[in-house]
C-alpha positions in Angstrom: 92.7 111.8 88.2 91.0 112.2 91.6 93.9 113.0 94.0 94.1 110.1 96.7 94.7 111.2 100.7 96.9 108.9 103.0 95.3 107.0 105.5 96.9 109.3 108.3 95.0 112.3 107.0 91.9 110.0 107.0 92.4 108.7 110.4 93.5 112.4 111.6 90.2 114.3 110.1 87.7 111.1 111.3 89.2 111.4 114.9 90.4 115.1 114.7 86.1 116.0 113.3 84.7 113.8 116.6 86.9 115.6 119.4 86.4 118.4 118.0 82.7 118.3 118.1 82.6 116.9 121.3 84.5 120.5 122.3 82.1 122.3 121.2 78.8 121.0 122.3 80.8 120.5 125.7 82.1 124.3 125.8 78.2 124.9 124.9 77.2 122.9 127.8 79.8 124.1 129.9 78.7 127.8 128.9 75.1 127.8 129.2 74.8 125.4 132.5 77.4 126.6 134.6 79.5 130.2 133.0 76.4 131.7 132.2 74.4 131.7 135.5 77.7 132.3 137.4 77.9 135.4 135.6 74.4 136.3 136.0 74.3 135.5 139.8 77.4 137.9 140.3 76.0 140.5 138.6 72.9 140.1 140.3 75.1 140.4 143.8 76.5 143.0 142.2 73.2 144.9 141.6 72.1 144.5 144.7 75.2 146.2 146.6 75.3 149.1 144.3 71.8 150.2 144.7 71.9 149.7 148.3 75.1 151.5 148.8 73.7 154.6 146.7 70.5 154.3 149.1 72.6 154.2 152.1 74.8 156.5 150.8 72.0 159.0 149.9 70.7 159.0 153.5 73.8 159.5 155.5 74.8 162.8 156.6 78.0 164.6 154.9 80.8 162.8 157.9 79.0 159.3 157.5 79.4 159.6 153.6 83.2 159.8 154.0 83.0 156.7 156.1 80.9 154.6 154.1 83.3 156.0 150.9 86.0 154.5 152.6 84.3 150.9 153.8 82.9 150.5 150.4 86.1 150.6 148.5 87.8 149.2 151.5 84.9 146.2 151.0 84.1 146.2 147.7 86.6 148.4 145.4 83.8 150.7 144.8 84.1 154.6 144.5 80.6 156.3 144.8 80.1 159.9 143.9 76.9 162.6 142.8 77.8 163.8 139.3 75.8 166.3 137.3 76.6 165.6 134.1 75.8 161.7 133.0 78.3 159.8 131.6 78.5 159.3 127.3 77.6 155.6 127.1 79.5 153.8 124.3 78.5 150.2 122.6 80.6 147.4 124.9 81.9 143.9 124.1 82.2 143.1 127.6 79.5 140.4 128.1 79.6 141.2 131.9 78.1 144.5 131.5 74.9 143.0 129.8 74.3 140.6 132.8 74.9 143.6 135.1 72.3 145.6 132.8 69.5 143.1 133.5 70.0 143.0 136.7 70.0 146.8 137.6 67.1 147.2 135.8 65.2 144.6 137.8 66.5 146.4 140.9 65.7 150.0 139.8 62.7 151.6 138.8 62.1 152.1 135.5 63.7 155.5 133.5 66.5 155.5 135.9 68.9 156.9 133.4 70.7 153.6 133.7 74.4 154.0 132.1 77.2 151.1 131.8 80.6 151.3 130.0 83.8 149.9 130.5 86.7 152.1 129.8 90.1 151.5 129.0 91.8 151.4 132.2 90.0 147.9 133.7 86.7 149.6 135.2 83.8 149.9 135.1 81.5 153.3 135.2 77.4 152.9 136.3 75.6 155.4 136.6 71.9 155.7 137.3 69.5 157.9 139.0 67.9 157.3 142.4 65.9 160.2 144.4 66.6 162.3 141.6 70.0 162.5 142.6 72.4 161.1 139.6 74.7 158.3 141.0 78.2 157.6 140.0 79.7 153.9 140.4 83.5 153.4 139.4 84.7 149.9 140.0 87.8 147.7 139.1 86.8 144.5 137.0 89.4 142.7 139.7 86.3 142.7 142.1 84.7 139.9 139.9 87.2 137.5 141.6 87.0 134.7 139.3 86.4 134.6 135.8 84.9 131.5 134.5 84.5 133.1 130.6 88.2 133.6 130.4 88.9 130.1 132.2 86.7 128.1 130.2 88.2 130.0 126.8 91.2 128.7 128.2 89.5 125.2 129.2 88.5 125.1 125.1 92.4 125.8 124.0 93.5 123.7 125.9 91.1 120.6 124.7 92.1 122.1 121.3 96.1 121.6 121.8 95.3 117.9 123.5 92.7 117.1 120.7 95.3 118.3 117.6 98.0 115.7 119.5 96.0 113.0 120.6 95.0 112.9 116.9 98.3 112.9 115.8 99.8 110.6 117.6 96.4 108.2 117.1 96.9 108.5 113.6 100.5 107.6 113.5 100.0 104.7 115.9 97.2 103.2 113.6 99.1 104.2 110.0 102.6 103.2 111.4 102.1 99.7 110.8 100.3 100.1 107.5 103.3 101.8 106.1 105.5 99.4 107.1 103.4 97.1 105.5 103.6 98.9 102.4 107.3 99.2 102.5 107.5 95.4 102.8 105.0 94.8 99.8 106.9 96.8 98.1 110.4 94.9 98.3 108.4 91.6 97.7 107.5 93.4 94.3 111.6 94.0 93.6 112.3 90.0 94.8 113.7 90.8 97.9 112.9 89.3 101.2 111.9 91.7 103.9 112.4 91.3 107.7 109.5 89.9 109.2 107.0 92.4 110.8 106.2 93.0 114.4 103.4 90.9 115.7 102.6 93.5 117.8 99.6 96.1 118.5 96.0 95.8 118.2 94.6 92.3 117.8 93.7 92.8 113.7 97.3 94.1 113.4 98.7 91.8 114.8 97.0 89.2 112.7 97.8 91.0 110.1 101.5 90.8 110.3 101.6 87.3 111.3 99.7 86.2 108.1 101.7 88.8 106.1 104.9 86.8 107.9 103.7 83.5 106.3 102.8 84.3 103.4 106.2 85.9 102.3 107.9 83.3 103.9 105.7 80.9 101.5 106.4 83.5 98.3 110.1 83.0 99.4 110.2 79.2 98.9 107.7 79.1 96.3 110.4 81.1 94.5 113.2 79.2 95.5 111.4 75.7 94.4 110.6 77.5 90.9 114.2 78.0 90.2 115.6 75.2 91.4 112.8 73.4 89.5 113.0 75.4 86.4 117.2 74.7 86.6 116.9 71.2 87.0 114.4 71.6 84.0 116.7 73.3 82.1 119.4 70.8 82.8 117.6 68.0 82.3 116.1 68.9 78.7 119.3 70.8 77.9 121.4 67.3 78.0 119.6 65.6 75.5 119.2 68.5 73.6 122.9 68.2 73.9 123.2 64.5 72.8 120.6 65.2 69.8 123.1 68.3 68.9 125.9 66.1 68.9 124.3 63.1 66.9 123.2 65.6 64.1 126.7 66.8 63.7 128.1 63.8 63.3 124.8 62.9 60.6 126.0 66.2 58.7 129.1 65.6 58.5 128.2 61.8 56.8 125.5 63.3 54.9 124.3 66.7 54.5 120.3 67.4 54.4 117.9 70.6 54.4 116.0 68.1 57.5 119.5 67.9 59.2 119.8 71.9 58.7 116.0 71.9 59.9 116.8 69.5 63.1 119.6 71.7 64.1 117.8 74.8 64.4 114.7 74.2 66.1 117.3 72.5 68.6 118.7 76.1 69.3 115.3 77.6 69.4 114.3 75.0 71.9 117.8 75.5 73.9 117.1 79.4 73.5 113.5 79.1 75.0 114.7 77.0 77.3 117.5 80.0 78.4 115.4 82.9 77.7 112.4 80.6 80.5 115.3 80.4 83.4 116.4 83.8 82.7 113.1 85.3 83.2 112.6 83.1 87.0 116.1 84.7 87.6 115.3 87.9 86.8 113.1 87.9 90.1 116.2 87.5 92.5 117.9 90.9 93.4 121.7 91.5 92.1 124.0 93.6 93.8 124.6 97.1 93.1 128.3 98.5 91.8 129.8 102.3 91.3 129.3 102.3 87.6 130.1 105.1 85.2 127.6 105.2 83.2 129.2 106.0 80.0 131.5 103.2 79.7 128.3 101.1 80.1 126.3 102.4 77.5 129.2 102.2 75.3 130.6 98.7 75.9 126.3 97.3 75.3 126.4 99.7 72.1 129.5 98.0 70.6 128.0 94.5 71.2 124.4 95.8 69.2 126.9 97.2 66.5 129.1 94.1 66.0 125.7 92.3 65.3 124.2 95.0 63.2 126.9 97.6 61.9 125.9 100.8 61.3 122.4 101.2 62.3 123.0 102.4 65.9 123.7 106.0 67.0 124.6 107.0 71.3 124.5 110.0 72.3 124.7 110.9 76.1 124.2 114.3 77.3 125.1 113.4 80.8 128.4 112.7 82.9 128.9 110.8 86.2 128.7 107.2 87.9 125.6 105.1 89.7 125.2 102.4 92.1 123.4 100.1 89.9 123.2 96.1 89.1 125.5 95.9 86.2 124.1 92.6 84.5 120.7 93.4 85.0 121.2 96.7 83.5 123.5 95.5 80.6 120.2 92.7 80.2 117.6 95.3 80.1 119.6 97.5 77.3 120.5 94.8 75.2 117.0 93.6 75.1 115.4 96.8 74.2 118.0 97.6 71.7 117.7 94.2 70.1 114.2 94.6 69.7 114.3 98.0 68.1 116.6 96.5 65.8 114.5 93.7 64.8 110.9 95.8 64.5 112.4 99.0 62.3 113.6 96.5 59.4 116.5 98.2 58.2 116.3 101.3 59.7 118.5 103.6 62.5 118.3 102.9 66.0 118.8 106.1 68.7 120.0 105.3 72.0 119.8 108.9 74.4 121.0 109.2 78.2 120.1 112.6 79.8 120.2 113.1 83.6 117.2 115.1 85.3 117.4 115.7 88.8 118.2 112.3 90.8 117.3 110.1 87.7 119.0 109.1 84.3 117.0 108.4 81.4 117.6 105.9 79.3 115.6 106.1 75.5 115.8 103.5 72.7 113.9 104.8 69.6 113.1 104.0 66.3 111.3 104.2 63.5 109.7 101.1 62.8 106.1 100.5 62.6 104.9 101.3 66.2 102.7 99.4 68.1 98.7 99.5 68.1 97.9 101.8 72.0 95.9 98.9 72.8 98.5 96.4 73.0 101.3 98.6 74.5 101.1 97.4 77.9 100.4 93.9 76.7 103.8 93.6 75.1 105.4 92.9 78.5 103.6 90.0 79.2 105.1 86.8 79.2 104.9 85.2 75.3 102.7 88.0 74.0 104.1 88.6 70.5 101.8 91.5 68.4 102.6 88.9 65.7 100.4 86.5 65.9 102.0 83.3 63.2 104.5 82.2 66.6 107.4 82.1 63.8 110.5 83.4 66.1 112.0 84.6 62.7 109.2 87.3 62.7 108.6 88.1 66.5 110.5 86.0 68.5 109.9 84.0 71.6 107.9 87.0 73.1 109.9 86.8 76.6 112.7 89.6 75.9 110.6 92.5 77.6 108.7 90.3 80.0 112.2 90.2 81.5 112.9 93.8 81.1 110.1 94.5 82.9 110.6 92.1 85.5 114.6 93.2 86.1 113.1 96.7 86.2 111.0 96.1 88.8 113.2 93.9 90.6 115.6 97.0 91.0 112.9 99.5 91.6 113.8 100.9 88.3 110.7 102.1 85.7 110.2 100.9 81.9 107.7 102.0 79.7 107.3 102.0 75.5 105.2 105.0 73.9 104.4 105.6 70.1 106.8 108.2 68.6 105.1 110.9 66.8 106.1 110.4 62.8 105.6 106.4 63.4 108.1 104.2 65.1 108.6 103.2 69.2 110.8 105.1 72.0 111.7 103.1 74.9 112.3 104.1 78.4 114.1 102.8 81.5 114.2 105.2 84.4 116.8 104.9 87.0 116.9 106.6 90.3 120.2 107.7 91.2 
């Protein structure tokens, strides 16, 4: 499966990409408009007074030398000197010295011996000929004065640093309300009513939490009217059920029929459907979690299975400890499960296993019946859907036992899921978080 990216790291890269393009192709802009020919017009000042001061320098007798020595470093940080042997000229990063190359050479004449390097100790060293005398230049780099290359690599950090926040906090500011969007979607899904969302930010936000607000609020009494509705349904078919009950009883006790016998159990089919109908719009509503010691829990739902089929169930636990979980819901979800493995592997064993792993117990009810076709697997949760296909409840029931599993699962954020068993038969899990 493709692996899915959250919408920060969307928003992030989108806005993160466009600033930092816009750095670059401004630091360009930056460099070859205004860095560049700064550079190039300082070395060409540069130029100027070197070759100038070695002409001067040349000319003036040996007391007017020292003087002009002393004004030029004095001036200009420059030390001027006649060497004999010319300096060993080494490759140089220093894009300064390339700038100052050019413009020597359009100041000298040509085959000057022109020499640059820059040495370890922040100077420079030109050399050149002139009069065929062999010219020594040592300067400190601190006569540049200013140096745009360095401030506008600073300039580009900086933009860097402000680009990496403003994207971050962009990105929260626009996925922020998303995710508390999800996190309200989500307790919808376990039947729980969530506060209602801020009406504030951007217009389309904003309109998005106010029709979010409604439409839970909606959900909320939609849900409320179906079981009020489905109880007063209950009630009101459950009376005459009741009477009917009642009347056959006393018919049976008169006179004894197969139709009487008949009578009386589709009544209790009806009043189970009827149950089994309510219990499933319940199952939406959100019970209240207890300290529970898992254990006793398993054991006490176990001993209810066994009293109704003795012998065919087996527990074992492989973990100790107690949960904050909803008791009824859980005790529902078990006994539904188990039941069902019971009636599907005819007369054979029934396994119930509880391991712990990590923050999570896991709950498995297997056996050996016939198993169920991979197609219909996730079908068997639906509401009615029986793999049997006749409707007789003797074979497969009223088909609403793991609809509300599933729904009491997902109404306490726990997980259930059914797999075929390798050897034939059905394992069924619940997965609860700790």
């Amino acid at each position: 499966m493709k692996r899915k990216h959250s919408l920060f790291s969307y928003t992030a890269a989108t806005v993160a990409t466009g600033l930092i393009i816009f750095q670059i192709v401004s630091g360009l802009a930056v460099a070859m408009n205004i860095v560049f020919p700064l550079a190039q017009r300082s070395a060409d000042d540069l130029a100027i007074v070197l070759v100038l001061s070695a002409r001067t320098w040349q000319e003036s007798s040996a007391e007017k030398r020292q003087d002009l020595e002393q004004e030029l470093y004095k001036s200009h940080g420059l030390r001027i000197s006649s060497v004999t042997q010319p300096l060993l000229e080494t490759p140089s990063n220093y894009p300064y010295l390339d700038f100052l190359r050019t413009a020597l050479n359009k100041s000298l004449p040509e085959n000057q011996n022109l020499r640059l390097i820059s040495d370890a100790n922040e100077h420079f060293q030109v050399e050149f000929q002139q009069q065929g005398e062999l010219i020594h230049f040592d300067l400190s780099k601190s006569i540049l004065g200013p140096k745009p290359i360095v401030a506008s690599a600073w300039t580009l950090l900086a933009g860097f640093l402000s680009t990496l926040i403003i994207t971050w906090l962009l990105a929260g500011r626009i996925t922020a309300p998303v995710a508390q969007l999800l996190k309200a979607v989500r307790r919808i899904g376990q039947g729980e009513q969530p506060p209602k969302l801020p009406e504030t930010g951007g217009f389309e936000l904003a309109e998005l939490a106010q029709a979010f607000n409604n439409s839970s609020q909606q959900l909320q009494a939609r849900r409320e009217n179906q079981t009020t509705l489905l109880a007063g349904i209950s009630h009101d078919l459950r009376s005459p059920l009741a009477r009917m009950k009642m009347a056959l009883g006393v018919l049976s006790e008169e006179q004894s029929s197969p139709m009487i016998q008949r009578m009386e159990r589709d009544i209790a089919e009806m009043d189970s459907l009827i149950g089994s109908q309510l219990e499933l719009a319940r199952a939406q509503e959100q019970e209240a979690d207890k300290t529970t010691d898992i254990k006793q829990l398993l054991t006490d739902v176990m001993d209810g299975s066994e009293a109704r089929e003795p012998g065919r169930l087996t527990l074992r636990i492989c973990t100790q400890g107690t949960i904050n979980v909803a008791q009824v819901s859980l005790r529902r979800c078990l006994d539904n499960l188990i039941t069902n493995a019971l009636h599907y592997s005819g007369q054979g064993q029934v396994e119930v296993v509880c391991r712990q792993y990590h923050n999570a117990f896991y709950i498995s009810v297997r056996d050996r019946g016939p198993g169920i076709p991979e197609d219909l697997i996730e079908n068997i949760f639906r509401p009615f859907f029986r793999i049997e296909s006749s409707r007789n409840r003797s074979t497969g029931g009223c088909g609403l036992g793991l609809a509300i599993t599933r729904q009491l699962a997902e109404t306490h954020g726990w997980h259930v899921a059914i797999k075929n068993r390798r050897g034939g038969g059905v394992s069924a899990w619940l997965i609860i978080n700790r």
